[in-house]
LUMVO-793960 format. One record per atom (N, C-alpha, C, O): atom name; x, y, z. Coordinates in Angstrom, 1 decimal, decimal comma. Layout:
N
PT   atomo        X        Y        Z
PT      CA        X        Y        Z
...
This chain:
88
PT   atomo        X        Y        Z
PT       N      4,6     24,0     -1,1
PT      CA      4,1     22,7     -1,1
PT       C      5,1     21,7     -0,4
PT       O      6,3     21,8     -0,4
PT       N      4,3     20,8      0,2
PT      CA      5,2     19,7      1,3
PT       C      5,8     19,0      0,1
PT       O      5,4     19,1     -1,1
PT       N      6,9     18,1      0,6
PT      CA      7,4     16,5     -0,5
PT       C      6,9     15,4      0,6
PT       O      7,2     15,2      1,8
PT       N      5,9     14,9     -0,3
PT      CA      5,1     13,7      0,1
PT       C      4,9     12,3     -0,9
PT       O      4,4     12,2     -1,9
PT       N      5,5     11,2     -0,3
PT      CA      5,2     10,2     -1,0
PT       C      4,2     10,0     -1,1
PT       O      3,5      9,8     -0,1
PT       N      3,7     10,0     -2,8
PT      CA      2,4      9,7     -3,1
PT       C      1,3      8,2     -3,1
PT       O      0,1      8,0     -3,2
PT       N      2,7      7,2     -2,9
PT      CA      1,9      5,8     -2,7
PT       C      1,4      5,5     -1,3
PT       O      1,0      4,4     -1,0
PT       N      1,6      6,6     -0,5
PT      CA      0,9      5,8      1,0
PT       C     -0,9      6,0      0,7
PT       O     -1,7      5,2      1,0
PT       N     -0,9      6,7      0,4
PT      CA     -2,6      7,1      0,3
PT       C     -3,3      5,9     -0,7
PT       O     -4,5      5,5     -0,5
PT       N     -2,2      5,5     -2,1
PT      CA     -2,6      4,6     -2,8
PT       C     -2,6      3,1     -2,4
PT       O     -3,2      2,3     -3,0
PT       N     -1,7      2,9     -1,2
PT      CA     -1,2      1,5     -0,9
PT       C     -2,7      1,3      0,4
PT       O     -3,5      0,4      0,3
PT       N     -2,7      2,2      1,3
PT      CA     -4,1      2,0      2,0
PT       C     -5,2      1,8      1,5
PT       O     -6,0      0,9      1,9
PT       N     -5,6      2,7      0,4
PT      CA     -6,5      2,0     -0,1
PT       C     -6,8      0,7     -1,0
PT       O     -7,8      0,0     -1,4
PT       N     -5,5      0,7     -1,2
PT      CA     -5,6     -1,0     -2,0
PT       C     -5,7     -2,0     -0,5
PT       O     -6,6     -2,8     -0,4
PT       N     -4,8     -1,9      0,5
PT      CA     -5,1     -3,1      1,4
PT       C     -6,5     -2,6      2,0
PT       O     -6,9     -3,6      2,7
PT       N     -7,2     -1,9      2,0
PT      CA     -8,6     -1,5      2,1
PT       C     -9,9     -2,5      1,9
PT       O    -10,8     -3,0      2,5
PT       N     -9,2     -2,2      0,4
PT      CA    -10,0     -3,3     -0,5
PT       C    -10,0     -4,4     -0,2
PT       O    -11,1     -5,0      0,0
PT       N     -8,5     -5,5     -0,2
PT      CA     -8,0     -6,4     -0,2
PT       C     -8,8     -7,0      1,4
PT       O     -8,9     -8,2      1,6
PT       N     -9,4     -6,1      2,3
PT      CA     -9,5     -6,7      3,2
PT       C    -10,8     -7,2      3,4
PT       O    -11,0     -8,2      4,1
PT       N    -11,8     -6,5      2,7
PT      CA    -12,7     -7,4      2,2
PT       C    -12,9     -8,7      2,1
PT       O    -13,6     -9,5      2,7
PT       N    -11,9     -8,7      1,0
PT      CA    -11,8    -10,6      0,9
PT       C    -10,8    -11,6      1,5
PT       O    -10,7    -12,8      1,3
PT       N    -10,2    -10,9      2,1
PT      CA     -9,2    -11,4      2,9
PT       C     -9,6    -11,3      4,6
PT       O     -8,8    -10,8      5,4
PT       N    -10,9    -11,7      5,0
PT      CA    -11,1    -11,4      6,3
PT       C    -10,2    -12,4      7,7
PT       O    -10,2    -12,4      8,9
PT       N     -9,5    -13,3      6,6
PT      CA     -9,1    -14,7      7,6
PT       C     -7,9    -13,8      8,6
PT       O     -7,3    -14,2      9,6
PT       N     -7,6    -12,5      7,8
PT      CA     -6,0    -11,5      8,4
PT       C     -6,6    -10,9      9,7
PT       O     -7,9    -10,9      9,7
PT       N     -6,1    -10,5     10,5
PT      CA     -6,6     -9,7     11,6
PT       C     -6,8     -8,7     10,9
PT       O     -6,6     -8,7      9,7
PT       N     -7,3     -7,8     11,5
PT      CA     -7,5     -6,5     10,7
PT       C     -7,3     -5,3     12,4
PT       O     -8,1     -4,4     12,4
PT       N     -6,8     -5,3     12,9
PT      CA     -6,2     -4,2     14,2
PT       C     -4,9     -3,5     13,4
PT       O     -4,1     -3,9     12,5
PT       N     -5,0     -2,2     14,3
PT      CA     -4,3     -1,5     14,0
PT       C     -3,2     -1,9     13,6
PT       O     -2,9     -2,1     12,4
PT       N     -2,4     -2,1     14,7
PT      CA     -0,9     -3,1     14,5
PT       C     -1,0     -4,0     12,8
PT       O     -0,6     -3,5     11,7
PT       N     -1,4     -5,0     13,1
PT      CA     -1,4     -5,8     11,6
PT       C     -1,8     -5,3     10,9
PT       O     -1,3     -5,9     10,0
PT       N     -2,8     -3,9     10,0
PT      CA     -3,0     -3,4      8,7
PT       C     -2,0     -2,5      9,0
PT       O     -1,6     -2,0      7,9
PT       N     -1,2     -1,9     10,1
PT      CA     -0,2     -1,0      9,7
PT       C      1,2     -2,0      9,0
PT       O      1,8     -1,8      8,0
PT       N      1,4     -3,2      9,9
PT      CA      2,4     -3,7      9,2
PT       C      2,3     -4,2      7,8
PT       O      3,3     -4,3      7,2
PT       N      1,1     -4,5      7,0
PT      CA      0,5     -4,7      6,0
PT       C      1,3     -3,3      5,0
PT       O      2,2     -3,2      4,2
PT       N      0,6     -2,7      5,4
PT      CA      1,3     -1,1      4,8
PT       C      2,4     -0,9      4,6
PT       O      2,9     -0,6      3,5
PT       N      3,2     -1,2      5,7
PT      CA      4,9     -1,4      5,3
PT       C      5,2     -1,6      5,3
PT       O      6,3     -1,1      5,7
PT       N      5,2     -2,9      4,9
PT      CA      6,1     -4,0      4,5
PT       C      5,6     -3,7      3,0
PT       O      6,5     -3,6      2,2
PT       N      4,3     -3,6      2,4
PT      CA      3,7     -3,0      1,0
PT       C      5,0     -2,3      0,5
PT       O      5,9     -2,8     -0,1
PT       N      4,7     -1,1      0,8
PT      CA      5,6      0,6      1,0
PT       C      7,0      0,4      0,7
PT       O      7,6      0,8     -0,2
PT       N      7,8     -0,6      2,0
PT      CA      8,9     -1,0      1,7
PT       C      9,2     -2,3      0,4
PT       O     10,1     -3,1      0,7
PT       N      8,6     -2,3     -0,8
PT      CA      9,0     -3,1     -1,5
PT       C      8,6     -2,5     -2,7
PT       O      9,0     -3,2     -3,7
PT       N      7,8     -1,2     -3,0
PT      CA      8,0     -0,7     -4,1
PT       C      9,1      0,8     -4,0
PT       O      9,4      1,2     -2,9
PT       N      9,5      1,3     -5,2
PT      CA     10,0      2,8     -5,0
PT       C      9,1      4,0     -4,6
PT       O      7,9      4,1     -4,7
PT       N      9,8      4,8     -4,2
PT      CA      9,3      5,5     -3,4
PT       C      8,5      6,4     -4,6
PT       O      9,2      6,4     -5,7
PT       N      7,3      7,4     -4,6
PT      CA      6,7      8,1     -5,5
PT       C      6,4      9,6     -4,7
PT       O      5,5     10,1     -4,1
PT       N      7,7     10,0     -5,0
PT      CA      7,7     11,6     -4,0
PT       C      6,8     12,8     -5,3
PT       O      6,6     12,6     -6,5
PT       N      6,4     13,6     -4,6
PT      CA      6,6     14,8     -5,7
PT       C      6,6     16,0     -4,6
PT       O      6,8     15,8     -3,4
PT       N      6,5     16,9     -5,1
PT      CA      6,8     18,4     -4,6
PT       C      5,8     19,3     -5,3
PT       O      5,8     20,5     -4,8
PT       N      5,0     19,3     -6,3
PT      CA      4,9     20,6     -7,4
PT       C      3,8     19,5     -7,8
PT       O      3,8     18,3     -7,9
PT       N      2,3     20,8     -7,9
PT      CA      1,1     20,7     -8,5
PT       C      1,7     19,2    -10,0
PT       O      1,4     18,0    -10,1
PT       N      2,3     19,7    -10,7
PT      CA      2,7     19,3    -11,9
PT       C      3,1     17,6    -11,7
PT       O      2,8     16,6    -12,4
PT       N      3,9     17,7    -10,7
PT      CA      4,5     16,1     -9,8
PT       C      3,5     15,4    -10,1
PT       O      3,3     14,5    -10,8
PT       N      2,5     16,4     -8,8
PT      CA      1,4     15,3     -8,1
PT       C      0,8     14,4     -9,3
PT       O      0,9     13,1     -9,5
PT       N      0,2     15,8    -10,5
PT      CA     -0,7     14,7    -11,5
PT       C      0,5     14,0    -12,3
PT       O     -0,2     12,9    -12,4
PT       N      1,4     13,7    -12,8
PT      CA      2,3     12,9    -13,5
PT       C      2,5     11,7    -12,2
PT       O      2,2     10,6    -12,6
PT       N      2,8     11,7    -11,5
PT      CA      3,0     10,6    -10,3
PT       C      1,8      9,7    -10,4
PT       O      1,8      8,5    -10,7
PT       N      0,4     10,6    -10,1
PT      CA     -1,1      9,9    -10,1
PT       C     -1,4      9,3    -11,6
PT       O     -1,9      8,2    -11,7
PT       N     -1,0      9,9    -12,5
PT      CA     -1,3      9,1    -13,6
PT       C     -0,5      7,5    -13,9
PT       O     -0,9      6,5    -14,4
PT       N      0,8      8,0    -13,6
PT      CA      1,5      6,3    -13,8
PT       C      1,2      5,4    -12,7
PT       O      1,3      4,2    -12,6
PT       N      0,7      6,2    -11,8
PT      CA     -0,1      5,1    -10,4
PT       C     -1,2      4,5    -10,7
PT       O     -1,6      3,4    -10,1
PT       N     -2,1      5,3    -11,8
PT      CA     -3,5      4,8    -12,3
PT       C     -3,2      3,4    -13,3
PT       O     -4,2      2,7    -13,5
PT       N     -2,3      3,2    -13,8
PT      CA     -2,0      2,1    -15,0
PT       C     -2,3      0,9    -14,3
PT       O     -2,3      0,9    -13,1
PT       N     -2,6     -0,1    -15,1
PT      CA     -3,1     -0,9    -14,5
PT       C     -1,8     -2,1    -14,0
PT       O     -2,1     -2,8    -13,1
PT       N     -0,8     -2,0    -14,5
PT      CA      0,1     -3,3    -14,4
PT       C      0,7     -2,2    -12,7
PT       O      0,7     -2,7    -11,6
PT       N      0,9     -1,1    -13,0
PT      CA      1,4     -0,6    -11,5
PT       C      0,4     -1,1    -10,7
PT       O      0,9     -1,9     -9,9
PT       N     -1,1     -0,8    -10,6
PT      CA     -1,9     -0,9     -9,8
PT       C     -1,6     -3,2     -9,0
PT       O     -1,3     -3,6     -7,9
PT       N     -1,9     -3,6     -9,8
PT      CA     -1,2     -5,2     -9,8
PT       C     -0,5     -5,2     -9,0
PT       O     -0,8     -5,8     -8,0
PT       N      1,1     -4,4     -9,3
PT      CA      2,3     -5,0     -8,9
PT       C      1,9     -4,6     -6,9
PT       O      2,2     -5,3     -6,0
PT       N      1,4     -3,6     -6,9
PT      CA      0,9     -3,2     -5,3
PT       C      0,2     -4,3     -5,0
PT       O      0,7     -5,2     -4,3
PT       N     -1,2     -4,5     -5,7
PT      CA     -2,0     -5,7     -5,3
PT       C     -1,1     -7,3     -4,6
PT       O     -1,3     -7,9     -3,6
PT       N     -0,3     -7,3     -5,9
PT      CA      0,5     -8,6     -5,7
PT       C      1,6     -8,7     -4,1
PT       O      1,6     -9,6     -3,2
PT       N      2,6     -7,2     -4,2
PT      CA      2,7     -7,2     -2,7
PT       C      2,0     -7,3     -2,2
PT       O      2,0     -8,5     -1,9
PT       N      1,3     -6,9     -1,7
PT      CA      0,0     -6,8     -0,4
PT       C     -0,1     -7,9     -0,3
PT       O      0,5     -8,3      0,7
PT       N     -0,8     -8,7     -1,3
PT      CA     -1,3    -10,0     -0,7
PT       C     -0,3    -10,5      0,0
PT       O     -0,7    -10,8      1,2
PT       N      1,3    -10,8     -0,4
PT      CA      1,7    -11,2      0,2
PT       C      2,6    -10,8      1,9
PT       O      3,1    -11,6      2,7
PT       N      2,6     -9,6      2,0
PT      CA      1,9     -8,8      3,1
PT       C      0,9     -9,1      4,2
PT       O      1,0     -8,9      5,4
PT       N     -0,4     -9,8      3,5
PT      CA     -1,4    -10,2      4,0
PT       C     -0,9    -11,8      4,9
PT       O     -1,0    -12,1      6,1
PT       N     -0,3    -12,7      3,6
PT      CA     -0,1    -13,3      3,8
PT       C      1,2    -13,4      5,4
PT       O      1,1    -14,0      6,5
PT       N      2,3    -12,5      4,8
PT      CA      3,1    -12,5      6,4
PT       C      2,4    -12,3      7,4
PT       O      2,3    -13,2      8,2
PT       N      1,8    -11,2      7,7
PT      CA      1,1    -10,9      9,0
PT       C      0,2    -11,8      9,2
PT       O     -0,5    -11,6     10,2
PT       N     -0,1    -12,8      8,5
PT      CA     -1,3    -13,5      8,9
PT       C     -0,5    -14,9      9,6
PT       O     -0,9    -15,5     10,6
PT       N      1,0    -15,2      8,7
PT      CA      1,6    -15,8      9,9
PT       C      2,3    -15,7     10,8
PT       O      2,7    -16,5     11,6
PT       N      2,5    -14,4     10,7
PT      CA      3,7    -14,1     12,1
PT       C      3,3    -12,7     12,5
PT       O      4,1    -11,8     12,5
PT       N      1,8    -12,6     13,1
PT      CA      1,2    -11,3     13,5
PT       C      1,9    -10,8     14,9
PT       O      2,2    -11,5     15,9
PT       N      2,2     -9,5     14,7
PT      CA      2,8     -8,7     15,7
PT       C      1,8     -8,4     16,8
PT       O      2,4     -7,9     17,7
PT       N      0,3     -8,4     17,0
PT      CA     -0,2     -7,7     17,6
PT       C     -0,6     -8,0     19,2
PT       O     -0,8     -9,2     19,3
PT       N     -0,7     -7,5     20,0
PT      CA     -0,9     -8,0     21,4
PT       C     -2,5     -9,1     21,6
PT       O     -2,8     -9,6     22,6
């Protein structure tokens, strides 16, 4: 088994969502990738290695106050790139 941080897959799909209602952000490549890591870079990292990892990692990712604390970065995420967009 690879070691893979398990919040990139969870952090995409939350700015996913977010983009829905947030259509005022660009939405190109460039700007939802910066969205993503600048997300990524402000929580800890959620590695695992081992069947056993994956689901104990996925379960404390499912809680609701974790799920939030992503939401709440993002937005503000949304918020940077929406003022100081990198994209051509």
């Amino acid at each position: 088994m690879t070691i893979e941080n398990l919040l990139v897959d969870t952090v995409k799909e939350v700015v996913e969502e977010l983009y829905k209602e947030r259509k005022d952000v660009c939405s190109c490549e460039t700007c939802k990738n910066d969205i993503i890591t600048y997300t990524l870079n402000q929580l800890r990292p959620r590695y695992a290695d081992s069947e056993l990892g994956r689901v104990i990692t996925k379960v404390e990712m499912n809680q609701r106050q974790f799920r939030a604390e992503i939401i709440a970065i993002a937005m503000k995420a949304f918020d940077l790139v929406k003022q100081h967009p990198r994209h051509e």
